[in-house]
N, C-alpha and C positions, 0 to 999 in steps of 0.2 A: 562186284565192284571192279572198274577197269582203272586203271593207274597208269593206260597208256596216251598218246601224244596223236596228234592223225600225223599222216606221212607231209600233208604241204605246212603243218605246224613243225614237225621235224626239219623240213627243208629251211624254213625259217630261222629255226635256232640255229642253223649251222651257218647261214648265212650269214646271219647278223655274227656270228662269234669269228666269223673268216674277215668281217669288215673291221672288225676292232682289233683286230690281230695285227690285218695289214694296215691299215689305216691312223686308228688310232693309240694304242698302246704306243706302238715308235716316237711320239711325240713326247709320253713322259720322261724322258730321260733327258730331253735336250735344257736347262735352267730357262733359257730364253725363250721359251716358248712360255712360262708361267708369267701372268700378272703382278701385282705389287702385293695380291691376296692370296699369292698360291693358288691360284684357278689359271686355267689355259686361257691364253691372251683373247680376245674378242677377234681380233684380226686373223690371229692363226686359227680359230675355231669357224669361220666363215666357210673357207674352202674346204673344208670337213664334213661342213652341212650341207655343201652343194652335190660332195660325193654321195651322202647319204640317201638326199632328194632322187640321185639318179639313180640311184642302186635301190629303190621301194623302200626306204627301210625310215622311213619321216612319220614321226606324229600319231605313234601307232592306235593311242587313246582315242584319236579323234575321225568326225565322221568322212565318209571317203569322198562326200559330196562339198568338199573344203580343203581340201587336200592330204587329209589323214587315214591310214590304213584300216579304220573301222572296223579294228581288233574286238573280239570280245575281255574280257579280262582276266579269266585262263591264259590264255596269248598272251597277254602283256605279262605275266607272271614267267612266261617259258623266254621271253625278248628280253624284258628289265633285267634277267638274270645276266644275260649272257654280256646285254653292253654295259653294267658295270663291274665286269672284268676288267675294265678299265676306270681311273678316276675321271675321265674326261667322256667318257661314252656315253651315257644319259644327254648330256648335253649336247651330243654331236646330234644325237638323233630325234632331237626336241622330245624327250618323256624326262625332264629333270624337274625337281619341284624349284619352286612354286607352281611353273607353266602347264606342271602336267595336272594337277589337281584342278585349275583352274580353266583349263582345258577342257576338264571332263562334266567340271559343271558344267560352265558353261553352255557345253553341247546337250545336257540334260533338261534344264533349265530358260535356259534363255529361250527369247521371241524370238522370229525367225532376224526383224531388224537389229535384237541385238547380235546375234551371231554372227552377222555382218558384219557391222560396227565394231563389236569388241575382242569379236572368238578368231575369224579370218584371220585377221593381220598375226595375232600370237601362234597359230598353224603354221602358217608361211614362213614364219622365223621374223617377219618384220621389224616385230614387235616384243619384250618384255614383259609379264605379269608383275602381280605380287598383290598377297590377300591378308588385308589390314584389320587383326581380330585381336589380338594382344595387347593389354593394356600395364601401362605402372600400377603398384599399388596405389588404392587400394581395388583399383578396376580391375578386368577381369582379366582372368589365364583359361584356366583348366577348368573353369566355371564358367560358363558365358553369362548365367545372367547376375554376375558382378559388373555387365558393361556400364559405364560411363560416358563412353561420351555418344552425345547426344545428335539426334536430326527433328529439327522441328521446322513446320511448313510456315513459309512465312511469303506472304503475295507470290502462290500459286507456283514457288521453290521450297522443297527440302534443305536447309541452312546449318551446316554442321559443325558442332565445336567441341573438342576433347582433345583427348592424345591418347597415340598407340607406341606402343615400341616392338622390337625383337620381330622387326616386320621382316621377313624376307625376300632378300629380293629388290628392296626397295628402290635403290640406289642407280638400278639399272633401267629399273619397269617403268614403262609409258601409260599400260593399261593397271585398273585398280578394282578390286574388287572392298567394299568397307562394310563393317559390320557397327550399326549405330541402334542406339537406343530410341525409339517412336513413340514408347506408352510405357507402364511400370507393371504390364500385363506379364503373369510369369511364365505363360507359355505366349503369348503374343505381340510381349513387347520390342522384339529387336525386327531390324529391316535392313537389307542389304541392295548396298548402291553402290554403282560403276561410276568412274569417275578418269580419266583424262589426267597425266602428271603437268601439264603447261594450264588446267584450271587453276584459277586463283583463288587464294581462302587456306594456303595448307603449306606448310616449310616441312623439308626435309631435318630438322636436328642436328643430327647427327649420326654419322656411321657408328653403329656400336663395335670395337675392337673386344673379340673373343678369343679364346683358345687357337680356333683355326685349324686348319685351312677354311676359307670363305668359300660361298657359291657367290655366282656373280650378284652386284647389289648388294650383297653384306646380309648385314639384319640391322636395323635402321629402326633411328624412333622419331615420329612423324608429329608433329601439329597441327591441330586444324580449329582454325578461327574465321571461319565464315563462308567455308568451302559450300557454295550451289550446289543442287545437283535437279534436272531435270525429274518429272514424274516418269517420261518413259526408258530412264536411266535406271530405274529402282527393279533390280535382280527379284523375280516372282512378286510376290505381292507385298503391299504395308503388312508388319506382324508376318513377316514369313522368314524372316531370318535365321532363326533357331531352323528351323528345316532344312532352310537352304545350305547352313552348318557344317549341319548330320548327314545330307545327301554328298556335300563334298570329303567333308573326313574321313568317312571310313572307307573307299577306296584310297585316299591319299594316304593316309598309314598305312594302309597295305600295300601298296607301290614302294615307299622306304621300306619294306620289309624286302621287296623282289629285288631291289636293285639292292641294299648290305649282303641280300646272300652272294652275290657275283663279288663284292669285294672280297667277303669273305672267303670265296672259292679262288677267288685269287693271292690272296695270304697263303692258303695254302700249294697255289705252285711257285711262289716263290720260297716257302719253307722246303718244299717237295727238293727242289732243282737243288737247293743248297747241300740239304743233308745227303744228296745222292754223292756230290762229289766231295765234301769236305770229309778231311779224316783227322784225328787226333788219337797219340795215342796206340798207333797201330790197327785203327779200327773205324772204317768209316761211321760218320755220324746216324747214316740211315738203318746201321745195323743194331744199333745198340737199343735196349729194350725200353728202356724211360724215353728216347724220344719215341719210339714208336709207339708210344702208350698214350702221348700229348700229341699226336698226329690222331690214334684213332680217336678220340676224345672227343677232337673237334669234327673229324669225319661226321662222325654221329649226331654231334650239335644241329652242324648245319642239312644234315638228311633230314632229323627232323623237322626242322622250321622251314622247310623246302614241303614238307608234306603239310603242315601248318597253315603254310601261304597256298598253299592251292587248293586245301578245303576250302578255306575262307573267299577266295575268287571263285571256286565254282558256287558256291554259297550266292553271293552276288552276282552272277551269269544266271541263278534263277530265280534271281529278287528279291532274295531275303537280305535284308541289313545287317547279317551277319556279325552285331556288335559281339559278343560272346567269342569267336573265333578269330575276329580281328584283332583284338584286345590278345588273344592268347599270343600269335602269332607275334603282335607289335613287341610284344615281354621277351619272349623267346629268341627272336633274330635280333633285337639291337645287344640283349646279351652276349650270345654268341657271336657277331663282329665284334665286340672286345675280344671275347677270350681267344680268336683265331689271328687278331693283330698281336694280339698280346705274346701269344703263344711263337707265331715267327717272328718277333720280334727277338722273342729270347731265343730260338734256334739260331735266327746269323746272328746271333751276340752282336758287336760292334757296328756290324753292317748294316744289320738291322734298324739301329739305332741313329745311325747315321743317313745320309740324304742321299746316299748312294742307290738307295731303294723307296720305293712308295711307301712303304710300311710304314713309317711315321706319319706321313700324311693320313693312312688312314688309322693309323690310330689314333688320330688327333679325332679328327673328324667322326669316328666312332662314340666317342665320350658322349658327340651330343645327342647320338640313338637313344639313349634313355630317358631326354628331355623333352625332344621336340616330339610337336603331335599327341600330345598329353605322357606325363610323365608314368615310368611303370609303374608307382603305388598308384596311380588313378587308376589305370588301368586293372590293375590286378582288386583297387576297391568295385569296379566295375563286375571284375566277376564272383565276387562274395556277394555282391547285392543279387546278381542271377542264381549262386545258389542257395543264398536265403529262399528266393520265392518259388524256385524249382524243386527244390528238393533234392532227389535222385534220378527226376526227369534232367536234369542240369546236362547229364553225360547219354539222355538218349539217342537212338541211331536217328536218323532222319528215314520213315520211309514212304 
């Protein structure tokens, strides 16, 4: 087994973690650079993205003949970590979801016209995603085929009417990715179609207000009463939807896994820097043996879900669908970014707790790692159904 990195993959992660250093970290501290959603202004993140662009460091998901570094997914695991070191680093370097998920369909998936059309523009930063799969009760979540709302042909148009909510993204995204129901087939009844935010047929709702902090576009719950959509608009084939799903989530989970451990690694240098110098008591705070006990604690959390996340991407760098290992990994790291906010949080006591540090931000923003992208009981039901049929092959080696 090798558990090492190559040297221009090395060069890489230091890159990108010297561009977030200089670059972007400095920005968190200023109020004024935040939005009305606690996200970095759209204005101030422009100029951040044009740094990016120059310095190689753009769209790593995506392929190089569009403007993206045509990373394997290994790579993005050693990259995602380093720029969400920052809360604002994903986003500089276009791999932040929704656009990165939908990015990587995309370039999977799509006709060469649509990746033109739909995949280009969101590369280049033009342009906004957002992939509209979540529905109100009693439609579908963690289930897709509870979908509801529907697309049925009508003179030689796909004609679409339901509602989604908890869309991501929404508020911001031009391009759309939708996930509709075609036939009551239960492996081949849903179908996915692209769609244009200035088509008609579809209101935006409302911004759903959350816990927060927001990614840009919120999470939005959507209408749609008679939205067109062209046949050579419809993402792979009629009844392919449920695949086209499955080929975009389980690297999408796993990406939120690469990018929480960098927050997470980041909780821990600002726990680190604190307890170095703070003293009470007579006794600086790094010396004392309970914090050191909740420092190595999380140490080890996130070493683990660092070895997690990059079985699960070599897994997928050789084709396998690696759902067993994604599922472990999505459980494991959305835990552990709580317990490593949680944990500096209660190291600077007040400061922590206060806006004086990111810590709150990402503790806020942590809470929803156990929700989004199927919650950890689905997940963890996911892996009691693999070792119901596996048995004690469940845990074998791969060789």
């Amino acid at each position: 087994m090798d558990f090492t990195i190559s040297p221009e993959l090395e060069d890489l992660r230091k890159r990108t973690r010297a561009f977030i250093d200089e670059h972007v970290i400095p920005l968190e501290s200023d109020p004024a650079n935040y939005d009305p959603y606690e996200n970095i202004r759209l204005d101030v993140l422009e100029p951040v993205r044009a740094k990016a662009r120059k310095a190689g460091l753009w769209a790593p998901q995506s392929p190089k003949e569009i403007g993206g570094m045509g990373l394997p997914v290994t790579a993005w695991a050693v990259m995602y970590e380093e720029a969400n070191r920052s809360i604002f680093g994903p986003s500089a370097l276009n791999c932040q979801a929704p656009d990165d998920g939908n990015m990587n369909v995309l370039a999977k998936v799509g006709t060469p016209a649509q990746k033109e059309k739909w995949l280009r523009p969101i590369v280049e930063g033009k342009v906004r995603s957002s992939f509209a799969m979540t529905e109100p009760h009693p439609g579908g979540g963690s289930d897709p085929s509870m979908i509801r709302t529907r697309a049925e042909k009508v003179g030689g148009k796909w004609v679409i009417t339901g509602r989604k909510w908890f869309i991501s993204g929404a508020a911001e995204a031009s391009h759309f990715i939708l996930v509709a129901r075609t036939s009551d087939d239960a492996r081949r009844g849903l179908t996915a179609f692209l769609f244009h935010k200035d088509q008609p047929g579809w209101t935006l709702v409302r911004r759903i207000g959350n816990l927060g902090p927001e990614e840009h576009g919120g999470t939005c719950e959507l209408a749609f009463e008679g939205l067109e959509v062209a046949d050579e608009d419809v993402l792979m084939g009629v009844g392919d939807g449920l695949k086209m799903t499955q080929i975009r989530l389980g690297p999408a989970r796993l990406t939120h896994c690469m990018r929480w451990l960098g927050l997470s690694k980041r909780c821990m240098e600002i726990a680190q820097a604190y307890v170095r110098d703070r003293e009470g008591f007579g006794i600086k705070l790094a010396d004392r043996e309970s914090v050191q006990i909740k420092l190595g604690e999380v140490a080890q959390q996130i070493q683990i879900g660092r070895l997690l996340t990059m079985h699960a991407a070599w897994k997928l760098d050789q084709g396998d669908r690696a759902r067993k290992e994604v599922s472990m990994a999505k459980i494991h790291v959305a835990d552990t970014l709580h317990l490593a906010a949680d944990v500096a949080i209660q190291l600077n006591g007040a400061r922590g707790y206060s806006r004086d540090t990111v810590l709150q931000w990402i503790y806020r923003w942590a809470r929803a790692a156990r929700i989004v992208d199927g919650a950890s009981e689905v997940h963890k039901m996911v892996l009691a159904r693999f070792m119901r049929e596996e048995g004690s092959d469940f845990w074998r080696w791969g060789v």
